[in-house]
TIGU-515681 format. One line per 8 residues: number of its first residue (from 1); their letters; for each residue y, x, z of C-alpha. Coordinates in Angstrom, 2 decimals, m for minus. Layout:
N
NUM) a) Y/X/Z ~ ...
//
This chain:
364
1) xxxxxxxx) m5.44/m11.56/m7.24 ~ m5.62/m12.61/m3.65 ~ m9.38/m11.46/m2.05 ~ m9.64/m15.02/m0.76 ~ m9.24/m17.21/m4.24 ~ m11.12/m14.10/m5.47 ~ m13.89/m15.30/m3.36 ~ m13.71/m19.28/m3.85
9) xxxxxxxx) m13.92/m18.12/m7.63 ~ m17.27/m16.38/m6.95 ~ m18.35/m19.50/m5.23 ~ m17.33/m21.82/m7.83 ~ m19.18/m19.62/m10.65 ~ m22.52/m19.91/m8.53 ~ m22.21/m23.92/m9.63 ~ m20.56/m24.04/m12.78
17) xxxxxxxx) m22.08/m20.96/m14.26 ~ m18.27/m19.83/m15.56 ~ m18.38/m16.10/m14.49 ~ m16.14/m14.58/m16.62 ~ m12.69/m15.44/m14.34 ~ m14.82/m13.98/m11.44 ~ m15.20/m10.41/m13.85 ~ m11.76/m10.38/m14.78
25) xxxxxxxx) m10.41/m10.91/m11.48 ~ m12.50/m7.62/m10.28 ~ m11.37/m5.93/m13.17 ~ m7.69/m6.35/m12.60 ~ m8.19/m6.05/m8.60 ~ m10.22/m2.57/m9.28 ~ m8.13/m1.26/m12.42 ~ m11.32/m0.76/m14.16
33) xxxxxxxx) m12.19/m1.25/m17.82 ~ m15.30/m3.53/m17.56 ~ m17.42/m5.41/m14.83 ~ m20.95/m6.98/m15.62 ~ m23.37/m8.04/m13.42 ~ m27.55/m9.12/m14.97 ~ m30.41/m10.72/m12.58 ~ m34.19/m9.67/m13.96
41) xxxxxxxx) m37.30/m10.45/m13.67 ~ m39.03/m6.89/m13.07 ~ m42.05/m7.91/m15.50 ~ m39.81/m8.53/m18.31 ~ m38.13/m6.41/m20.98 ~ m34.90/m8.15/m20.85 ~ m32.17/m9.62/m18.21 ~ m32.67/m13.11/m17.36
49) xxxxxxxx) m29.01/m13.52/m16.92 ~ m26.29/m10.82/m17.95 ~ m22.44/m11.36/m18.14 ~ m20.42/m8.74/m19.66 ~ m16.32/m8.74/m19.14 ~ m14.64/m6.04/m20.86 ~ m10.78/m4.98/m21.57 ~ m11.49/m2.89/m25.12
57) xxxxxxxx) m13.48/m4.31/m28.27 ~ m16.85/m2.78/m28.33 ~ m19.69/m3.14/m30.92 ~ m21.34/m6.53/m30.27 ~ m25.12/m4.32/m31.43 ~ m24.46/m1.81/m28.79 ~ m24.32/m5.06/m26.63 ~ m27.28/m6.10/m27.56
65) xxxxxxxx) m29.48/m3.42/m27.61 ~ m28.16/m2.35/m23.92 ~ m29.76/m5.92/m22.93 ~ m32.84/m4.84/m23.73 ~ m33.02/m1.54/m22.30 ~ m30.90/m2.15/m19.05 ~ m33.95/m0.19/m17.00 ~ m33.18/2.85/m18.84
73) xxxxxxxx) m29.74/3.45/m17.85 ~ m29.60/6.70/m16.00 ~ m26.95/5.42/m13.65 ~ m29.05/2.12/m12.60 ~ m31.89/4.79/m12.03 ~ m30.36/6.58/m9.63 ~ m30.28/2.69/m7.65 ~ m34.09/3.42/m6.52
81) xxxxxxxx) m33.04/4.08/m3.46 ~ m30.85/1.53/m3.14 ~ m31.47/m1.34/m0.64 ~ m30.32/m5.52/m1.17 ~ m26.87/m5.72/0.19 ~ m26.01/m1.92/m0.89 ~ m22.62/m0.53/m2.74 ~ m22.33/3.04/m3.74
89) xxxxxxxx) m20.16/4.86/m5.99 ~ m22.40/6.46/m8.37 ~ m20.70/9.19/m10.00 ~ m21.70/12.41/m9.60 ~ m25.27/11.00/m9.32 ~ m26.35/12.73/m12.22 ~ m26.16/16.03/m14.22 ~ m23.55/14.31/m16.43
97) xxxxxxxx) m23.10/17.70/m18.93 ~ m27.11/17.23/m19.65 ~ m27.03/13.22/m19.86 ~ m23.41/13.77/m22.08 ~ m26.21/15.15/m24.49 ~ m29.09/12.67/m24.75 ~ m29.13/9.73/m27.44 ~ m28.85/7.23/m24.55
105) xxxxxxxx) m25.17/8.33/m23.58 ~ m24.03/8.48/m26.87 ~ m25.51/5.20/m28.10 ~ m24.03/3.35/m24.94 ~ m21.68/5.33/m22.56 ~ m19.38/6.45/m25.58 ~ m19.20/3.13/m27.30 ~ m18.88/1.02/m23.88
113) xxxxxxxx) m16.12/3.77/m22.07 ~ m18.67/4.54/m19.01 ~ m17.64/7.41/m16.88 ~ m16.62/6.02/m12.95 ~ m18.90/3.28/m11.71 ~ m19.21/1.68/m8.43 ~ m22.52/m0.53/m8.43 ~ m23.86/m3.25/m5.59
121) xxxxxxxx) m27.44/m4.49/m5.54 ~ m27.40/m7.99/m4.98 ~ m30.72/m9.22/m5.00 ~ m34.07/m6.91/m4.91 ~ m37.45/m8.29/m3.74 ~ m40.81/m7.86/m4.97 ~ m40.02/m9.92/m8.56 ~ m36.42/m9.64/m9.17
129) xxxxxxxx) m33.39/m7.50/m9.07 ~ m29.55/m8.47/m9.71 ~ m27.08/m5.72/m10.00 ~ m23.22/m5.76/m9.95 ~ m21.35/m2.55/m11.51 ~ m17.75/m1.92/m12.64 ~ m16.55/1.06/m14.71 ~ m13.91/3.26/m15.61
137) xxxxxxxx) m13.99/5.09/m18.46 ~ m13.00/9.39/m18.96 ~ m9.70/8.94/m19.39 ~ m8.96/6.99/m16.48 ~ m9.33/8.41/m12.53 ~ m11.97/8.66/m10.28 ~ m12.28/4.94/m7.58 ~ m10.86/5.50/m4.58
145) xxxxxxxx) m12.00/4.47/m1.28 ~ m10.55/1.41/m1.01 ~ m12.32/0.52/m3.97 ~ m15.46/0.46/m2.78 ~ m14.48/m1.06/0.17 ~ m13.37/m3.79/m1.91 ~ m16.64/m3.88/m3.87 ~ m18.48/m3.52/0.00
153) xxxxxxxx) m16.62/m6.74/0.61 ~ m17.52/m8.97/m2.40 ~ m21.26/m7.95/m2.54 ~ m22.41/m10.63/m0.26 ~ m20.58/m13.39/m1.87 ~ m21.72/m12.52/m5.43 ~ m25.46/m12.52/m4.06 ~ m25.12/m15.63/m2.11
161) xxxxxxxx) m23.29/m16.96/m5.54 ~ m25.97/m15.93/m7.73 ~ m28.74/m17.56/m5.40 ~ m27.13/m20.80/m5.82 ~ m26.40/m20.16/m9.29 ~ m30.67/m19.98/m9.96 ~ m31.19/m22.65/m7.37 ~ m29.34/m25.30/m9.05
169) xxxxxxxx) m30.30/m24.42/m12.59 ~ m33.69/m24.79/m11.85 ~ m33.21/m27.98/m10.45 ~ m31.01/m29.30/m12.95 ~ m32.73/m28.14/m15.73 ~ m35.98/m30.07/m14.53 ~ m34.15/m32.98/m13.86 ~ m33.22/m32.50/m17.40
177) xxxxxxxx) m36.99/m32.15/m18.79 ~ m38.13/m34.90/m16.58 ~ m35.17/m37.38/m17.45 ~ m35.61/m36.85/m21.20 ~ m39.35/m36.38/m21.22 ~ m39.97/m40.29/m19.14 ~ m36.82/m41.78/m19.97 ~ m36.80/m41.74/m24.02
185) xxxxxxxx) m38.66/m44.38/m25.46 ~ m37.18/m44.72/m29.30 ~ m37.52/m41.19/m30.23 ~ m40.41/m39.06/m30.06 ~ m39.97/m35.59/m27.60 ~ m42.15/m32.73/m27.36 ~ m41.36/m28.93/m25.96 ~ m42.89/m26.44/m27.48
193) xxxxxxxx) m42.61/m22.89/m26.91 ~ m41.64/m19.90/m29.30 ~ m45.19/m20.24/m31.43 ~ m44.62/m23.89/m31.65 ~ m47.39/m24.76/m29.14 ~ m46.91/m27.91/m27.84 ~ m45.88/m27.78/m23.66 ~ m44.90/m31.54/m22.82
201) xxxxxxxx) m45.07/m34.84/m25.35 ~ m44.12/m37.75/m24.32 ~ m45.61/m41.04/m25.22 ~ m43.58/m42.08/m28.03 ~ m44.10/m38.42/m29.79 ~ m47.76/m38.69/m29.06 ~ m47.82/m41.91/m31.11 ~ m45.70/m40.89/m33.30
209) xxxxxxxx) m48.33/m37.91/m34.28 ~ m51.62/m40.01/m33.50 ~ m51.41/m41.42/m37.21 ~ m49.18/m39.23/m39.17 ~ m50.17/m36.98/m41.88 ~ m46.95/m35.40/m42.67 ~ m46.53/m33.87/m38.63 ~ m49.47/m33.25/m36.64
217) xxxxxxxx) m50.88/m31.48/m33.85 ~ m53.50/m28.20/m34.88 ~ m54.89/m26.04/m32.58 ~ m52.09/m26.98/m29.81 ~ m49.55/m26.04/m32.42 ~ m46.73/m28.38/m34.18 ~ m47.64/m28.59/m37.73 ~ m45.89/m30.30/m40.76
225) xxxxxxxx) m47.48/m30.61/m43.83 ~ m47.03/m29.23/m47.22 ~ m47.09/m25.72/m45.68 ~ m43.40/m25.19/m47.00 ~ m41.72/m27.26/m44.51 ~ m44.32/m25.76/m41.66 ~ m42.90/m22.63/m42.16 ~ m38.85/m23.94/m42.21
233) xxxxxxxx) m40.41/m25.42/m38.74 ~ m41.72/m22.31/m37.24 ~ m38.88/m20.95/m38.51 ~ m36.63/m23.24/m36.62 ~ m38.56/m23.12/m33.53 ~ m38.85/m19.24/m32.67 ~ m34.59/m19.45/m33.81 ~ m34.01/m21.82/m31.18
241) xxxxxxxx) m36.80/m20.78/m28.68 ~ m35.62/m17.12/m28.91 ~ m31.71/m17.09/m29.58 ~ m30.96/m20.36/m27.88 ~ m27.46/m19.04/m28.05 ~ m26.48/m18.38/m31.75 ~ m24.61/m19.88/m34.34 ~ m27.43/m21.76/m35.82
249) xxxxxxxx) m29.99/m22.85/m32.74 ~ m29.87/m26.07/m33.78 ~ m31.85/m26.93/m36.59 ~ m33.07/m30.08/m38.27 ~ m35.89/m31.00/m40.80 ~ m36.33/m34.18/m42.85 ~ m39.29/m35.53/m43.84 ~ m38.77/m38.15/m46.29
257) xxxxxxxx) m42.41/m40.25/m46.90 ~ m43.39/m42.11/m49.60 ~ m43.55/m45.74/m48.21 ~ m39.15/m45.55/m48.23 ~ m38.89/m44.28/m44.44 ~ m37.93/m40.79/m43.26 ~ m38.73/m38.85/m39.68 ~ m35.93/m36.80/m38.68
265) xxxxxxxx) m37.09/m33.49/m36.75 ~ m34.40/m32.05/m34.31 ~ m34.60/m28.31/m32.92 ~ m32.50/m27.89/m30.12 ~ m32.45/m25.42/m27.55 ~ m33.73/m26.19/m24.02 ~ m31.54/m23.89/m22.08 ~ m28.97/m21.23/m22.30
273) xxxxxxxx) m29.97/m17.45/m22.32 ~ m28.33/m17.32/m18.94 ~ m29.95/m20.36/m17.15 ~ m33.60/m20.35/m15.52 ~ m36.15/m22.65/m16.39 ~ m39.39/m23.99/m14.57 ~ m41.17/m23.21/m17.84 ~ m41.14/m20.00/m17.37
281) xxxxxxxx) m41.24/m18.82/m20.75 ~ m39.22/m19.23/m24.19 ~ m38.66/m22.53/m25.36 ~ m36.90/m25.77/m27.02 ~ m37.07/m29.31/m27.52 ~ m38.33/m31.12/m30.78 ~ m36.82/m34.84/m31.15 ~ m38.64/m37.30/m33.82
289) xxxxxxxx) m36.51/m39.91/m34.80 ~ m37.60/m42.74/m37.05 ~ m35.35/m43.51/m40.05 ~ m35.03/m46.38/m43.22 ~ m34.68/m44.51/m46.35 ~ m31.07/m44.77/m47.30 ~ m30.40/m46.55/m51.17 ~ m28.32/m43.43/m52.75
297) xxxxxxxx) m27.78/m44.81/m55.81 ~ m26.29/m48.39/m54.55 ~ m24.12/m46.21/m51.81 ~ m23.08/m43.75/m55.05 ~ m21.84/m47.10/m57.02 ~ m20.36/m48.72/m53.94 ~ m17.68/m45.76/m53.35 ~ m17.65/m44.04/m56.59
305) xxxxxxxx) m19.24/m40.74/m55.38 ~ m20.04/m38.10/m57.70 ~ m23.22/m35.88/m58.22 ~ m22.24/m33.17/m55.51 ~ m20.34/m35.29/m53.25 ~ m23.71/m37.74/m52.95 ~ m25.38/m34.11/m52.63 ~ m23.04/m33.22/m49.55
313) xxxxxxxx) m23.41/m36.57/m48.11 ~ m27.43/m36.30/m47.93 ~ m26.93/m32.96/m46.86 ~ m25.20/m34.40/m43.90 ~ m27.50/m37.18/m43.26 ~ m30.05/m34.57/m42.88 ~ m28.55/m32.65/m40.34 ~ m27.09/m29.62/m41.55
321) xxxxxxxx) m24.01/m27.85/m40.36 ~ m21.20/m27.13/m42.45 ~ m21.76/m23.11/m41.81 ~ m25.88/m23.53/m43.26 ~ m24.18/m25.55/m46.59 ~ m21.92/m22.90/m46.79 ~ m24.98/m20.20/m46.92 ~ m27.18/m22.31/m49.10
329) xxxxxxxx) m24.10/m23.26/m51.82 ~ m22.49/m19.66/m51.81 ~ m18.56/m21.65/m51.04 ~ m16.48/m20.95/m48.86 ~ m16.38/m23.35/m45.59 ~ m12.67/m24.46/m46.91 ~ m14.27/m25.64/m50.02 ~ m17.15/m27.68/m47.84
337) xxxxxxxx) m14.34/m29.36/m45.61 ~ m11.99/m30.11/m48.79 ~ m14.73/m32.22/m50.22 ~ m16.08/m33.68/m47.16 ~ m11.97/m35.10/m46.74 ~ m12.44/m36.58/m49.86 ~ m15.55/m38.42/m49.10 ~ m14.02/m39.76/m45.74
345) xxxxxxxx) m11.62/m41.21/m48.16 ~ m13.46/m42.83/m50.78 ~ m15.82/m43.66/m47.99 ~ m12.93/m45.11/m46.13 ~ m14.29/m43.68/m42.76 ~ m12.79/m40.65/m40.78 ~ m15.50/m38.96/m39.07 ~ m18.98/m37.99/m38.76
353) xxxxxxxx) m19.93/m40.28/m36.80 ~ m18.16/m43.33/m38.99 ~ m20.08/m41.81/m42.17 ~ m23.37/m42.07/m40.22 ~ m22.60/m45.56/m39.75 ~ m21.76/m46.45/m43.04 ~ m25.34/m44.86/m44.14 ~ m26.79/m47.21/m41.67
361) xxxx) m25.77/m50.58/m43.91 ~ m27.34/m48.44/m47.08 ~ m30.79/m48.55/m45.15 ~ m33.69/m50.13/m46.63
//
């Protein structure tokens, strides 16, 4: 790859957030077997941002566990010294027949191919510190020179890249709060944090929860009532709060009431794991939307639906994904789409979204 679209890559990544084109073009520039970068907050256990680019398969828990103890890599240690703006190759750096030895190599070094790195500190001031690093593993040869020039050359563009990067996700992300938080005025919006204390409300959540006896506010903390679908909230909360990136961060509770209505609780995660927020802490947004009770048994008539395909379809009105039915049935998610085709044909609609509508003429 040329070193100057090399460079416009690095630049784009700093607004779009896309770094893994930037990783593999460093990769196949350097012949290495795996480039990663993370920026940290020195008071906290775990990267704020990491991206990991790698040519081999590696265990995904090895991954994970290395995120949280990123400090404890011998080869970032020997970085003390280190000033912002630095590149160094690091090998021979340490006693590597004694580290070769010690739990820490063999739960990381052997599983992620770790023998050559060259490593750049990018950012390193009194509350953060970003570091670059690419590797080659002990079958491959040592970097040469021109290498590290290479690296030398790209350091200043990946800093200035990653600056921008946290500049404009902070921005954007409380343009995002601020827009949602004023601007909604049918649904109800709260953040809350991990614990489900409540950070922000806006007016139509606050009325929303003035009267209510199903959802309320205790001690600063969301609460639903019976205590069985308080705990499915908490639940949902610390998921989403926590592991804003997995399969299931978004999560959604109905509460149907007695007088025919329902209230519709959305989960949804307030940022990425690799974006910064002006809350500085874990968190994600809780929607309340109003809804009519929908008449089941006239919609079951109208289109000839039986038992468990009227089961799917509330299952669907209520939020959940086709990979939660396929936990909470025990079928396969073939099964789940074969039946939700027939549906959309009885139903005469074609998607989602069509089905939702049709739901909405059933409404009380």
């Amino acid at each position: 790859m040329q070193l100057s679209s090399l460079i416009g890559q690095i630049y784009q990544a700093g607004l779009d957030g896309q770094w893994s084109g930037v990783l593999d073009g460093i990769i196949e520039s350097t012949a290495s077997n795996k480039a990663f970068f993370f920026f940290q907050e020195l008071d906290k256990p775990t990267p704020l941002l990491l991206e990991f680019r790698t040519t081999f398969d590696f265990p995904y828990e090895a991954y994970a566990a290395y995120q949280k103890r990123t400090l404890e890599d011998p080869l970032y240690q020997t970085m003390a010294n280190m000033l912002e703006g630095d590149s160094l190759e690091l090998t021979g750096a340490i006693d590597v027949e004694a580290f070769e030895k010690t739990a820490f190599y063999k739960d990381f070094y052997l599983p992620f191919k770790t023998k050559y790195s060259i490593a750049s500190l990018l950012i390193r001031d009194a509350r953060h510190e970003s570091v670059f690093a690419i590797n080659r593993g002990q079958e491959d040869p040592r970097y040469e020179a021109r290498d590290l020039q290479l690296i030398s050359l790209l350091t200043p563009h990946l800093a200035r890249s990653i600056q921008l990067y946290r500049d404009l996700t902070l921005y954007k992300q409380y343009a995002s709060i601020s827009k949602s938080i004023l601007d909604q005025t049918d649904k109800g919006i709260l953040v809350c944090d991990a614990k489900g204390g409540v950070l922000l409300a806006n007016e139509s959540a606050n009325r929303e929860l003035a009267h209510a006896k199903d959802i309320q506010i205790q001690g600063n903390r969301l609460t639903l009532f019976p205590s069985a679908y308080d705990l499915r909230l908490q639940q949902c909360i610390s998921q989403c709060a926590n592991f804003p990136t997995s399969i299931d961060s978004k999560e959604s509770i109905l509460l149907n009431r007695p007088e025919g209505e329902s209230l519709l609780l959305a989960v949804t995660p307030l940022n990425r794991h690799t974006e910064f927020v002006d809350i500085n802490q874990p968190c994600c947004l809780v929607t309340l939307s109003r809804q009519n009770a929908v008449n089941w048994s006239m919609l079951a008539r109208e289109y000839g639906l039986t038992p468990k395909e009227l089961a799917l379809v509330q299952a669907i009105n209520s939020k959940k994904t086709l990979a939660q039915l396929t936990r909470e049935q025990g079928v396969t998610h073939n099964t789940l789409a074969t039946h939700l085709k027939a549906i959309y044909k009885k139903m005469q609609v074609h998607s989602q979204a069509q089905l939702m509508a049709t739901l909405g003429m059933f409404r009380d």
